[in-house]
Residue, then its C-alpha position, 0 to 999 in steps of 0.5 A: x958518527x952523529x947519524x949512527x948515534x941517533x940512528x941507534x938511540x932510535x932503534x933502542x927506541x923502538x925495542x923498548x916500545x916493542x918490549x913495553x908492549x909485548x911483555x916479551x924479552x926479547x934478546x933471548x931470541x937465538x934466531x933458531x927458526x923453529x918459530x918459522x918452521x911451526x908456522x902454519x901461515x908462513x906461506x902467505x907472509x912476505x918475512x918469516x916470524x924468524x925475520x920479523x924476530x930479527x929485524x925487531x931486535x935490531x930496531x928496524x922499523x921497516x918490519x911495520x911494513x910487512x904483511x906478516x905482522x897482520x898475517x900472524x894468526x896468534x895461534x901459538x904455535x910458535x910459542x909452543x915450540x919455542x925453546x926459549x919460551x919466547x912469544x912470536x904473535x905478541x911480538x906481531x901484536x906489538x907490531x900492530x899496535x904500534x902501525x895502528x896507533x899511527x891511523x893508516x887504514x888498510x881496510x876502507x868500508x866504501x872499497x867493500x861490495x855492498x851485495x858482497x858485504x851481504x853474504x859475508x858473515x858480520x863477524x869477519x866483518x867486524x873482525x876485520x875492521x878491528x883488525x885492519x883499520x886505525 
């Protein structure tokens, strides 16, 4: 019982932060899917945004360890659509921000081919690093 209680206080933990950080509200998620279903990189993720909504709201913090929260393109499509007027990229937003402040590295510039790092637009690289490194 002790367990479940700190297991709880942790999770309530992690949905104010997820709250603090987004600026979304987000008990008003109805897990409808239209969020999943007006994704247009939802191919390429290993969760739904409709799963990444779900597991937010019940304060599992495995949801920092998938691919879709650095998959979301904040391209608004989600939140256009939404019913409920809810923001599904800030919410993954929020995701990184939170993986991020924990400094783990998804990108390391000693992995890159230099011949390759030649051809490739400076803009992605940067881009990219913000995106994937703490």
């Amino acid at each position: 019982m002790i367990r479940k209680m700190i297991i709880n206080n942790q999770s309530e933990e992690f949905h104010r932060k997820i709250k603090e950080l987004s600026g979304e509200i987000l008990t008003l998620c109805d897990q409808c899917g239209t969020c999943t279903g007006s994704c247009p990189m939802v191919i390429e993720m290993d969760i739904t945004p409709s799963q990444m909504m779900r597991l937010v709201l019940l304060g599992d913090e495995e949801v920092l360890e998938a691919k879709t929260i650095w998959i979301c393109a904040s391209c608004y499509s989600c939140t256009a659509r939404c019913p409920r007027g809810i923001d599904a990229s800030k919410v993954a937003e929020a995701l990184r921000q939170i993986k991020q402040r924990k400094a783990v590295d998804y990108l390391n510039w000693e992995d890159v081919d230099i011949e390759e790092a030649k051809e490739l637009p400076q803009m992605a690289l940067v881009a990219a690093f913000r995106k994937l490194t703490g």
